[in-house]
C-alpha positions as CSV (number, residue, x, y, z in Angstrom):
1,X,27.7,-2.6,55.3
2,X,27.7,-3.5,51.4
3,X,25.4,-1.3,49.4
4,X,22.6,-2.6,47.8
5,X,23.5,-3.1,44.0
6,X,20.6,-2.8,41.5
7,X,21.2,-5.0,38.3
8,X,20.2,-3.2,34.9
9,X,16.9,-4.7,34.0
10,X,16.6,-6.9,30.6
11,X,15.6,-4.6,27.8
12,X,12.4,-6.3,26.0
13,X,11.8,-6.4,22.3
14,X,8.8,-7.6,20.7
15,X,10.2,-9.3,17.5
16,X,7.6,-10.0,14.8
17,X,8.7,-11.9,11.7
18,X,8.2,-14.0,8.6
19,X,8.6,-17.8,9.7
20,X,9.8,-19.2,5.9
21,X,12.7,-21.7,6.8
22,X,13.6,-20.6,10.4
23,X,15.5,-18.1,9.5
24,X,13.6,-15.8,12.1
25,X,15.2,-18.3,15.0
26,X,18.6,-16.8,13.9
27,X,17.6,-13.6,14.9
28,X,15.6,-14.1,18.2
29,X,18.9,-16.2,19.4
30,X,21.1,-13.2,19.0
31,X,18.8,-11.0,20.6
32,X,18.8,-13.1,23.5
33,X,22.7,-13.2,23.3
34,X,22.2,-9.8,24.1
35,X,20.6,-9.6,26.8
36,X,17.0,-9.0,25.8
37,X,14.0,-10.7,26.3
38,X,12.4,-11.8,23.4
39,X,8.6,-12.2,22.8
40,X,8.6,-13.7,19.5
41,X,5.6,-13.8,16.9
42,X,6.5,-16.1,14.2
43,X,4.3,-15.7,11.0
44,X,3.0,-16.9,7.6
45,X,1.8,-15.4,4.4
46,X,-1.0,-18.0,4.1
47,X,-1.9,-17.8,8.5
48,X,-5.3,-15.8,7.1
49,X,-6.9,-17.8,4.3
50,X,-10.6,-17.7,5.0
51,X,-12.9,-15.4,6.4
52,X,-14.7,-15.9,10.1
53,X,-17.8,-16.1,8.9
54,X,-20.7,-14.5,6.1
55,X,-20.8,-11.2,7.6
56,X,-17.0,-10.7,7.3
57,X,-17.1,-11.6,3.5
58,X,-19.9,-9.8,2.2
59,X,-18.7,-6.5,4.6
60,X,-15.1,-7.4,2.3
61,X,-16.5,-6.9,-0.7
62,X,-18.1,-3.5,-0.5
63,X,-15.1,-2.1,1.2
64,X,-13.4,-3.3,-1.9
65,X,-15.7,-1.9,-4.4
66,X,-16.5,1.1,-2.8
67,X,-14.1,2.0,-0.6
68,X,-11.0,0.7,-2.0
69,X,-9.9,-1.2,0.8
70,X,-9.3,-4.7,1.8
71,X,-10.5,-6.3,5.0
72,X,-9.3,-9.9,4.7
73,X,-5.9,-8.1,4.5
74,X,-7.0,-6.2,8.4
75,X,-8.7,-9.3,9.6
76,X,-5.3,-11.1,9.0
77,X,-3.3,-8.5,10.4
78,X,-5.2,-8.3,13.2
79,X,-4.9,-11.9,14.1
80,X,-1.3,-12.0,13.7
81,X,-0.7,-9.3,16.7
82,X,-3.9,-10.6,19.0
83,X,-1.5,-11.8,21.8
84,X,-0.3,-8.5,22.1
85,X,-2.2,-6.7,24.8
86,X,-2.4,-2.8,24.7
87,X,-1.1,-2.9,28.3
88,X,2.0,-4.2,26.8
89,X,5.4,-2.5,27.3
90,X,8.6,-3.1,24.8
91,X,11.6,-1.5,24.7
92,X,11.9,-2.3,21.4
93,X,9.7,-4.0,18.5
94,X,11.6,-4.6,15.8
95,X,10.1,-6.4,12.6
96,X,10.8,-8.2,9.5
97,X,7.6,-8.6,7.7
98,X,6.0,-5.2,7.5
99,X,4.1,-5.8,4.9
100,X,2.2,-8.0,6.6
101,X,0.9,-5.8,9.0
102,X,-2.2,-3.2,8.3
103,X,-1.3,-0.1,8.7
104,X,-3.6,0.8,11.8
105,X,-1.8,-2.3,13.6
106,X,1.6,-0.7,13.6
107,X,0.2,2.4,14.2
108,X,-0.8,0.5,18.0
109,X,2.7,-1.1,18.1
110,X,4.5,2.1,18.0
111,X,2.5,3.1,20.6
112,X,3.4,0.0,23.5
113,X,7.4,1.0,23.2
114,X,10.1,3.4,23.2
115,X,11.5,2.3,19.8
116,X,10.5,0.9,16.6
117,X,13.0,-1.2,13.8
118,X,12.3,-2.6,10.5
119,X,15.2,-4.5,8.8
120,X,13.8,-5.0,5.4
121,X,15.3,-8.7,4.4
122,X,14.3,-8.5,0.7
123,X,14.6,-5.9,-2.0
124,X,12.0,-2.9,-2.3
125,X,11.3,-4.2,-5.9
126,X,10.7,-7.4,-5.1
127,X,8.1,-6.2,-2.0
128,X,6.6,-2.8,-3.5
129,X,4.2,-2.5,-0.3
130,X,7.2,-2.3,1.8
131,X,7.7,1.6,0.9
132,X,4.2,2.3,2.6
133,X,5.0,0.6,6.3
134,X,9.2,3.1,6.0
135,X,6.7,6.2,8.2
136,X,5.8,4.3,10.8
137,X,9.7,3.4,12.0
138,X,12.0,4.8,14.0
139,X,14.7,3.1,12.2
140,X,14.9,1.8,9.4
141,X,17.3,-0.9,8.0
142,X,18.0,-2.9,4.8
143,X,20.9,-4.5,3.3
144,X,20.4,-3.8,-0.6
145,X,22.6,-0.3,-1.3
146,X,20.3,0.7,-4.1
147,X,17.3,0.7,-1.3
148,X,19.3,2.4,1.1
149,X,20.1,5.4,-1.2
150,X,16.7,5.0,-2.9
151,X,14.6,5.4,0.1
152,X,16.9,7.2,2.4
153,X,17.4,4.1,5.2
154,X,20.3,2.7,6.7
155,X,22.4,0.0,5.0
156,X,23.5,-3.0,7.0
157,X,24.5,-5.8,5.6
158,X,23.5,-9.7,6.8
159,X,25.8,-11.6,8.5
160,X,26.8,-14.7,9.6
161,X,25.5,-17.1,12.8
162,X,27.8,-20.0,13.1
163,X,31.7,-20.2,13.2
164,X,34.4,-23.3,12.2
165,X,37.5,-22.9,11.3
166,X,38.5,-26.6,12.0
167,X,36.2,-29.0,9.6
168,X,37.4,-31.3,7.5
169,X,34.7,-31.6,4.8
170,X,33.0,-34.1,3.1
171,X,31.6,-32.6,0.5
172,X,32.8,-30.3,-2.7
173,X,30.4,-28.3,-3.1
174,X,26.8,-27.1,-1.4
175,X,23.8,-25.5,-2.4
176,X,20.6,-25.0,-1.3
177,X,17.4,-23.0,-2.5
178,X,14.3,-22.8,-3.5
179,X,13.4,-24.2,-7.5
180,X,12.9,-21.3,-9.9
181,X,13.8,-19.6,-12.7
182,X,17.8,-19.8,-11.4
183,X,17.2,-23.6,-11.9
184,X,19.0,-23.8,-15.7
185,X,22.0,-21.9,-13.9
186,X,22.4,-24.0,-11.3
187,X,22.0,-27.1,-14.2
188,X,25.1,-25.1,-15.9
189,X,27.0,-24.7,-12.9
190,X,26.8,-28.0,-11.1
191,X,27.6,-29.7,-14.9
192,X,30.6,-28.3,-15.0
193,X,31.8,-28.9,-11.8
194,X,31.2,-32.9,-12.3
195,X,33.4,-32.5,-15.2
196,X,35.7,-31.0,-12.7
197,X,35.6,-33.9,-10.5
198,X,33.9,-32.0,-8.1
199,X,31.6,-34.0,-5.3
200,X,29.0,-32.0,-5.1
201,X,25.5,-32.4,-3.0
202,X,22.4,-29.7,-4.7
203,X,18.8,-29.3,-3.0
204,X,16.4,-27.8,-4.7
205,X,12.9,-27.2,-3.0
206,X,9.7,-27.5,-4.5
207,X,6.9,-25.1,-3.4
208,X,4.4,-26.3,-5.9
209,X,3.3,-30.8,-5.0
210,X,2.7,-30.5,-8.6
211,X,5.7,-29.7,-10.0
212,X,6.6,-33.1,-12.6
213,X,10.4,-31.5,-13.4
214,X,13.2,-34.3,-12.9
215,X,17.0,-33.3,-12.5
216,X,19.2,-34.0,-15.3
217,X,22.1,-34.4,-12.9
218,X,23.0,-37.1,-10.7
219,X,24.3,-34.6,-8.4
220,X,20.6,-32.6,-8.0
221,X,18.2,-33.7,-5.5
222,X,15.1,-32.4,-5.5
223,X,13.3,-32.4,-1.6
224,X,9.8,-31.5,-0.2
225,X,10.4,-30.8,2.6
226,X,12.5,-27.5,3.5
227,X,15.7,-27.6,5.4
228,X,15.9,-25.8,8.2
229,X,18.8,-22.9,8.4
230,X,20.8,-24.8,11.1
231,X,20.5,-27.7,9.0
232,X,21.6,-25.8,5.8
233,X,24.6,-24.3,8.1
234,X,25.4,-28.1,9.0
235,X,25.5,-29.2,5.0
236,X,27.7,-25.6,4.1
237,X,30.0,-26.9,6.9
238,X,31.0,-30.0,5.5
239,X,31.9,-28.6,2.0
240,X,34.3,-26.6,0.3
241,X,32.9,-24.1,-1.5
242,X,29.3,-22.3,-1.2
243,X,27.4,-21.3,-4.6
244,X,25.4,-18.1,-4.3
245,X,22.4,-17.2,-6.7
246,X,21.3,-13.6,-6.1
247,X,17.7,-12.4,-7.6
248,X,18.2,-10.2,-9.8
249,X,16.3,-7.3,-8.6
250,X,18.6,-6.9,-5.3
251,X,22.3,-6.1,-5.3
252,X,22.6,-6.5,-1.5
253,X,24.3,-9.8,-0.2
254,X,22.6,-12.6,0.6
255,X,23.0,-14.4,4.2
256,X,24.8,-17.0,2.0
257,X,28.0,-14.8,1.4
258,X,28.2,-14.3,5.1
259,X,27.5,-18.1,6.2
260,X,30.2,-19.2,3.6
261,X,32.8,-16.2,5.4
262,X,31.4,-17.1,9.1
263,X,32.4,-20.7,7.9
264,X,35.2,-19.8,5.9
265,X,34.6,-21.3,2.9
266,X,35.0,-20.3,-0.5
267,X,32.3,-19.1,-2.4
268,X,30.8,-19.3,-6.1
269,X,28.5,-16.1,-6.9
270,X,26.4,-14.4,-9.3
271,X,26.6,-11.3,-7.8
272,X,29.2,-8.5,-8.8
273,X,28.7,-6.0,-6.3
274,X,30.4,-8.0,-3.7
275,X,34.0,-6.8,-5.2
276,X,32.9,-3.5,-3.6
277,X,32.8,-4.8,-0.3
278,X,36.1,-5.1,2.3
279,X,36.4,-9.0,2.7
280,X,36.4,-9.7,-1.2
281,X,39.3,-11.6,-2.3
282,X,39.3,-13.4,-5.3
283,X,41.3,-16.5,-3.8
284,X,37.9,-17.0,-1.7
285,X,35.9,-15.6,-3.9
286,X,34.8,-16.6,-8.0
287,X,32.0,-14.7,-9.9
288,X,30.4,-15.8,-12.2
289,X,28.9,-13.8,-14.8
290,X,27.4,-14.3,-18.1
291,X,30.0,-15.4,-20.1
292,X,31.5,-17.9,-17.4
293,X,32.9,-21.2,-19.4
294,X,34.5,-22.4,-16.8
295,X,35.4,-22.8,-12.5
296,X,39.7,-21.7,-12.4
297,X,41.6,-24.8,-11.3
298,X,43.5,-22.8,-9.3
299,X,40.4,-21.9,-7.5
300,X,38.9,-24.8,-6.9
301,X,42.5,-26.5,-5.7
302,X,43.9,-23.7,-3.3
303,X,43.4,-23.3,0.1
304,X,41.2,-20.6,1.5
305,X,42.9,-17.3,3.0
306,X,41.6,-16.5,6.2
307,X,39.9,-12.8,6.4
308,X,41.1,-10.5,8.9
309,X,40.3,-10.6,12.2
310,X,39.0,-6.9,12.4
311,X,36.6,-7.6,9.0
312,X,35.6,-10.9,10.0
313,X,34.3,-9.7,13.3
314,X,32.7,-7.1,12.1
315,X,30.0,-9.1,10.3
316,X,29.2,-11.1,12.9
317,X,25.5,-11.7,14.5
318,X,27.0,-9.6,17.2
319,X,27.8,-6.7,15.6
320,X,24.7,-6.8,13.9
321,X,23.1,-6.8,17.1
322,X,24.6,-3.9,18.4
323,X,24.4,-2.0,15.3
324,X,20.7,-2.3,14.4
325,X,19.4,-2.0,18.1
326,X,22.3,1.0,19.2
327,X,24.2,-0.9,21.8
């Protein structure tokens, strides 16, 4: 007689996170990879813009004045976790927009699982509200190094979704962000690189309908309408080399660093803390810093050097996985 055999039941994880490009779906997909089963809330800044009705407003305003506190901000936060009932059960909740939440609502959502995550996607001095929600976690992730020592949390870095190693591209040179006040660096790069004889394809986003800026390069396009992150991993395939802009106020890598490794490309960046990291090689990778006149022939013309196996791996969605989420 064969003995009954009890499969391991799927370990569920509330994910709650900022919906801006997508990049949330990148996430969810490797949790489900996994194994888990994923109730995703996907959010916006701007979900609560009005209040519900009179009473709401005027009971706003002398909680502001007199009590120091905001209720639009709890009425929003409240709306954002109504599907979550407080018969719920998770695993996990893990979250990527903290800040969003009041503090009485993660309060509840610690208390409907056995563990609860923050990965912190953007520097602490870019989102100062972020050092108020670091209590109410059980662990607590980001990949800036200055945070991580800063505020005592654990450093991970990003990492990269999608893989090639066979594409022949199209394309020079990609990039792809929002426009802002990198915009005149991206104006030096790109000119440069058409004096290079570089092909090169630029999106800049516009937030703002208003906006009446032009591009001075034939090689700029300005769009919008955003591109989704699969779509931006399609245009990175299909090129050469990747140029990363980091803000200024971070250190930590950007997901572009890792898409241009998961795609094997090389890579144009701002950022000099990547030299301190084990899959810099200067073949791949160019910074550029202040003084920069010029992109190295040499660069530009050779071909890119494969990283090793064991570091190449290790920066993978998958390892991410397992490493945030102790698999």
């Amino acid at each position: 007689m064969l003995n009954k055999i009890e499969s391991t039941p799927m370990k569920k994880v509330l994910f709650i996170a900022e919906s801006h490009f997508g990049l949330y779906k990148i996430f969810e997909k490797g949790m489900q990879n996994a194994g888990f089963e994923v109730t995703t809330i996907p959010i916006q800044y701007e979900e609560f813009k009005e209040y519900k009705n009179l009473k709401q407003r005027v009971h706003n305003f002398f909680a502001k004045k007199f009590l120091k506190k905001n209720l639009k901000d709890y009425f929003r936060s409240e709306g954002l976790i109504a599907s979550v009932s407080k018969k719920s059960r998770f695993d996990y909740v893990f979250i990527i927009c903290p800040e969003l939440l009041h503090p009485d609502h993660l309060k509840f959502l610690k208390t409907i699982c056995d563990k609860m995550i923050v990965y912190y996607w953007d520097g602490f001095d870019h989102f100062p509200k972020y050092i108020d929600t670091v209590p109410y976690f059980d662990k607590c992730y980001t990949f800036d190094p200055v945070d991580a020592k800063k505020y005592n949390l654990n450093l991970v870095t990003n990492f990269y979704f999608a893989e090639n190693r066979n594409t022949k591209p199209e394309t020079d040179f990609f990039f792809l962000s929002s426009y802002d006040n990198r915009y005149p660096l991206v104006e030096k790069i790109v000119s440069l690189l058409e004096k290079q004889n570089q092909k090169i394809l630029v999106y800049q986003y516009i937030r703002n309908p208003e906006t009446t800026a032009t591009p001075e390069n034939k090689s700029i396009q300005f769009i919008n309408n955003y591109i989704s992150i699969e779509d931006a991993a399609r245009h990175t395939q299909q090129s050469r080399i990747v140029l990363d802009i980091h803000k200024t106020i971070q250190q930590g890598l950007s997901f572009r660093v890792f898409e241009a490794m998961g795609l094997e490309k090389k890579l144009i960046t701002t950022n000099p803390d990547i030299v301190n990291y084990d899959f810099y090689n200067p073949n791949n990778i160019f910074i550029w810093r202040e003084d920069t006149e010029s992109i190295p022939t040499d660069f530009l013309n050779t071909a890119y050097q494969q990283v090793p196996d064991e570091i190449y791996k290790k920066y993978s969605r998958e390892s991410w996985i397992e490493k945030v989420f102790d698999l």
